[in-house]
C-alpha beads as a LAMMPS data file, in Angstrom:
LAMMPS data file: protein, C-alpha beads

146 atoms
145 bonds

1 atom types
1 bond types

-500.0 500.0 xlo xhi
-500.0 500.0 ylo yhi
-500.0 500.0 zlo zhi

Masses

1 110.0

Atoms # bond

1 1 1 -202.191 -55.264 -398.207
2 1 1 -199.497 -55.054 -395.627
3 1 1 -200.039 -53.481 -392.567
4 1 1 -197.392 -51.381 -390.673
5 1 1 -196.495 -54.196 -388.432
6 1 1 -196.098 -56.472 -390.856
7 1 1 -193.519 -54.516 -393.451
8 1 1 -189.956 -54.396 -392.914
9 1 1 -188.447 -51.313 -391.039
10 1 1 -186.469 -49.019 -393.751
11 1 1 -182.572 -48.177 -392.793
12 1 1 -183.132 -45.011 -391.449
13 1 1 -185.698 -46.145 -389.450
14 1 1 -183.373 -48.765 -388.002
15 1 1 -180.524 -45.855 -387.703
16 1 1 -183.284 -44.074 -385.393
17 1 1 -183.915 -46.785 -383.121
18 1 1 -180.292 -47.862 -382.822
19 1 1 -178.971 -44.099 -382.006
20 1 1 -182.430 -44.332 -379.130
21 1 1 -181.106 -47.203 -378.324
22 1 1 -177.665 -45.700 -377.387
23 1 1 -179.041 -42.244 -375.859
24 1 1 -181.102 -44.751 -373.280
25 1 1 -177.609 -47.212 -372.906
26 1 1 -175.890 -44.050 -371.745
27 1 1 -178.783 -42.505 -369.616
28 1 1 -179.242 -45.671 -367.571
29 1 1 -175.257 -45.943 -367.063
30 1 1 -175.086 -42.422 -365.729
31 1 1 -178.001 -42.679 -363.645
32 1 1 -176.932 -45.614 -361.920
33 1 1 -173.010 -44.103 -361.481
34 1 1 -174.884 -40.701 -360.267
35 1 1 -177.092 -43.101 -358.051
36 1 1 -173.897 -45.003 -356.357
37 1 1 -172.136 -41.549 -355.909
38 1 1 -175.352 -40.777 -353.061
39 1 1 -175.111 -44.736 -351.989
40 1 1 -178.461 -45.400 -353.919
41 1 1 -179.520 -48.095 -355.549
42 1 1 -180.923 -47.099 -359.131
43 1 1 -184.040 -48.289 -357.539
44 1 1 -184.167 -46.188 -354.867
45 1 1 -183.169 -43.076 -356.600
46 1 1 -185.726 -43.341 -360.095
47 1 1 -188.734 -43.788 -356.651
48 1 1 -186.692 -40.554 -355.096
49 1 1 -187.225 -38.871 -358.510
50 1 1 -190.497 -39.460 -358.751
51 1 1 -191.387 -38.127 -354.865
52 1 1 -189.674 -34.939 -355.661
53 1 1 -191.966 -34.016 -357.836
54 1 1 -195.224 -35.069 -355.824
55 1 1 -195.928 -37.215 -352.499
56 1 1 -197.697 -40.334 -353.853
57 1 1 -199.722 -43.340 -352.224
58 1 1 -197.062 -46.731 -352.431
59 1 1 -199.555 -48.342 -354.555
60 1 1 -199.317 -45.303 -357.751
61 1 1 -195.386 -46.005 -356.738
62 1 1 -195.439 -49.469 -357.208
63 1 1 -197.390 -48.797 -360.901
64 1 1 -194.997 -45.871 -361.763
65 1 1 -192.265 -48.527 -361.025
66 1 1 -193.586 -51.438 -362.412
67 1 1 -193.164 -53.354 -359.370
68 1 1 -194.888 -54.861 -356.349
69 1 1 -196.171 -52.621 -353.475
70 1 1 -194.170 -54.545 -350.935
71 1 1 -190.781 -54.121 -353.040
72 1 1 -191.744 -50.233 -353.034
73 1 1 -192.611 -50.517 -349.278
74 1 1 -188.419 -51.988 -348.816
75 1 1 -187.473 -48.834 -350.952
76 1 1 -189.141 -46.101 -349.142
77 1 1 -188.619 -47.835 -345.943
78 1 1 -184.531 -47.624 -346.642
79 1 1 -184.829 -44.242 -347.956
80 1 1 -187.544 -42.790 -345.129
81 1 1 -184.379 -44.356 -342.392
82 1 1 -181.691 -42.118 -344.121
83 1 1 -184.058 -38.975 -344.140
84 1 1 -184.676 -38.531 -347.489
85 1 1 -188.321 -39.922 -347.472
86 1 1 -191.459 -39.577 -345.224
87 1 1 -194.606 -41.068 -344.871
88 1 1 -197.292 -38.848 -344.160
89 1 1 -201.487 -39.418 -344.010
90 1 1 -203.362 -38.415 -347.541
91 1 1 -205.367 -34.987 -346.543
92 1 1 -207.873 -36.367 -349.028
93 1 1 -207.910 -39.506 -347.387
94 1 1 -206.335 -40.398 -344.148
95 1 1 -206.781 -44.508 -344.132
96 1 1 -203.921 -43.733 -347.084
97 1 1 -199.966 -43.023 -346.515
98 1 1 -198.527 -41.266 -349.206
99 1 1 -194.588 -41.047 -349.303
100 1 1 -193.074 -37.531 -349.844
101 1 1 -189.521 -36.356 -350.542
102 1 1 -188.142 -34.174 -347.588
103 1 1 -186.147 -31.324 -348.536
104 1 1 -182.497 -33.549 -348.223
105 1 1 -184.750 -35.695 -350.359
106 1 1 -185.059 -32.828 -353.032
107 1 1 -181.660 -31.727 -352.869
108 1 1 -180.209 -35.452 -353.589
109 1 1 -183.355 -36.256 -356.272
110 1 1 -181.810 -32.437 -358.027
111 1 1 -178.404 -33.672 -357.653
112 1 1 -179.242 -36.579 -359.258
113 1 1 -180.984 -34.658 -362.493
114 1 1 -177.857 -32.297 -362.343
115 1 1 -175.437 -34.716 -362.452
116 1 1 -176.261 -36.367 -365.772
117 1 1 -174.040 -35.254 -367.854
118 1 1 -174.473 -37.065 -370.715
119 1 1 -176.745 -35.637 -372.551
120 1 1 -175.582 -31.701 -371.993
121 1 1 -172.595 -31.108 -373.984
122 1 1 -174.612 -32.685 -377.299
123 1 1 -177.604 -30.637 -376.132
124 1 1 -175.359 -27.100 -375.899
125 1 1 -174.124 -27.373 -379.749
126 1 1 -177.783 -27.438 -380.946
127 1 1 -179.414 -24.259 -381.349
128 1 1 -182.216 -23.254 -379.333
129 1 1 -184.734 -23.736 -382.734
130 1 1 -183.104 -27.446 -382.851
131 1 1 -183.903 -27.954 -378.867
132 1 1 -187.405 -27.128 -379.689
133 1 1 -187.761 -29.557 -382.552
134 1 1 -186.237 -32.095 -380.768
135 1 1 -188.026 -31.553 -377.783
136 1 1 -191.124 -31.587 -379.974
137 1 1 -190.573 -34.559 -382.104
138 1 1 -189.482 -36.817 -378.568
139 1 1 -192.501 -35.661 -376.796
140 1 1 -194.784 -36.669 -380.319
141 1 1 -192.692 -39.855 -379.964
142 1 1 -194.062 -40.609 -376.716
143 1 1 -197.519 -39.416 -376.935
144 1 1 -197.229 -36.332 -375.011
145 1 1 -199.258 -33.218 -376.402
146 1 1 -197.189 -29.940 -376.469

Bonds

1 1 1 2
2 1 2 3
3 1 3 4
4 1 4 5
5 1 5 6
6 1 6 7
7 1 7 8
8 1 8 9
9 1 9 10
10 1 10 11
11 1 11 12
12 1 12 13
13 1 13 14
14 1 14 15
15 1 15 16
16 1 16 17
17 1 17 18
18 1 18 19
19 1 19 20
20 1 20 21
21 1 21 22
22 1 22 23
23 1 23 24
24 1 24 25
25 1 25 26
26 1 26 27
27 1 27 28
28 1 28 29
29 1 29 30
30 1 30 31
31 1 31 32
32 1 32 33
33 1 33 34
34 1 34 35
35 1 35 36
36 1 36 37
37 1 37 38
38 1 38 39
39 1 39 40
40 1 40 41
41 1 41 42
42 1 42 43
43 1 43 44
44 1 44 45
45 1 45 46
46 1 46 47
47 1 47 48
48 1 48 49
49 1 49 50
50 1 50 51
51 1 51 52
52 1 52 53
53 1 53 54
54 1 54 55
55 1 55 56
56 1 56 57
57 1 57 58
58 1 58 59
59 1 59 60
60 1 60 61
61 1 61 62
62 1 62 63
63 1 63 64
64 1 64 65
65 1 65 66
66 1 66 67
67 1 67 68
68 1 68 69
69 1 69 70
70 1 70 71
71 1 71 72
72 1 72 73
73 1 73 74
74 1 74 75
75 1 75 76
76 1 76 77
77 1 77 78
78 1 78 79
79 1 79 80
80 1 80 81
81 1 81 82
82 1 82 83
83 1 83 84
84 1 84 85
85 1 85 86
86 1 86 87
87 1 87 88
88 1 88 89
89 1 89 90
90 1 90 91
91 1 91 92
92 1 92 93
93 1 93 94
94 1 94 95
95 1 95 96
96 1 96 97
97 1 97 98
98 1 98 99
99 1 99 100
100 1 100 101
101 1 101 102
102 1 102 103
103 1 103 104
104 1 104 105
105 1 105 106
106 1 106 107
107 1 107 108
108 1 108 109
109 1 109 110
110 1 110 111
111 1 111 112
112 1 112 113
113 1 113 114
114 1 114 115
115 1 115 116
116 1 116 117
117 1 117 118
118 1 118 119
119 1 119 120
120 1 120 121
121 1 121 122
122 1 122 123
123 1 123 124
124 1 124 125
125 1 125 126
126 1 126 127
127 1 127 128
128 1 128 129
129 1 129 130
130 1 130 131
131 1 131 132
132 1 132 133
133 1 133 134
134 1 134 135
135 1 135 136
136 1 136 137
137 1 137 138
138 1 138 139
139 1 139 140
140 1 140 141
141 1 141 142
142 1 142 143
143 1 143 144
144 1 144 145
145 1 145 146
């Protein structure tokens, strides 16, 4: 008996992953342009991203990023000398810096989600109802409970 891994994908399957494929294409391309219009690196702005939502210790950067602490120390250090990043002492533990967004920070990191533009003009010709389902079925997708 064949397990899932071992039979063929079916067309529409293939169709799925190709039209992902695409939507991800065009997301990194217009991150990147939306990135060089604020003289970021896409780098620098996906680690902005992430600090406007929450300060975090470099080493949770470095895992959110996939890369090594001392590449996400070069990041924050660029960032922190154009004020758009701050280290600041962990209340819960003060041997740890945690990096925070500072309000410019927030205001480029929104600009940056704003700016995207790719995916809005598909997004307003679905109905509400079809936002939801695709909302839902992307978020099943990637293991998130709703």
């Amino acid at each position: 008996m064949a397990t899932p891994h071992q039979t063929r994908p079916d067309a529409l399957t293939m169709e799925v992953v190709d039209l992902i494929g695409s939507v991800v294409a065009r997301y990194h391309e217009e991150y990147e342009e939306a990135a060089a219009d604020h003289a970021l690196t896409g780098a620098q702005a996906k680690l902005l991203s992430l600090l406007s939502l929450e300060p975090l210790p470099m080493r949770k950067l470095a895992h959110k990023l996939k890369c090594e602490p001392s590449n996400v120390t070069g990041i924050v250090d660029r960032l922190e000398s154009r004020g758009l990043v701050e280290r600041r002492p962990d209340p819960a533990d003060r041997r740890v810096k945690l990096a925070a967004a500072t309000d410019d920070g927030r205001r480029v990191a929104r600009s940056l989600r704003e700016s995207l533009r790719f995916a809005r003009e598909p997004l307003a010709g679905l109905s509400e109802e079809e936002r939801l389902t695709l909302r839902d079925l992307l978020q099943r997708m990637v293991g998130v409970e709703g």
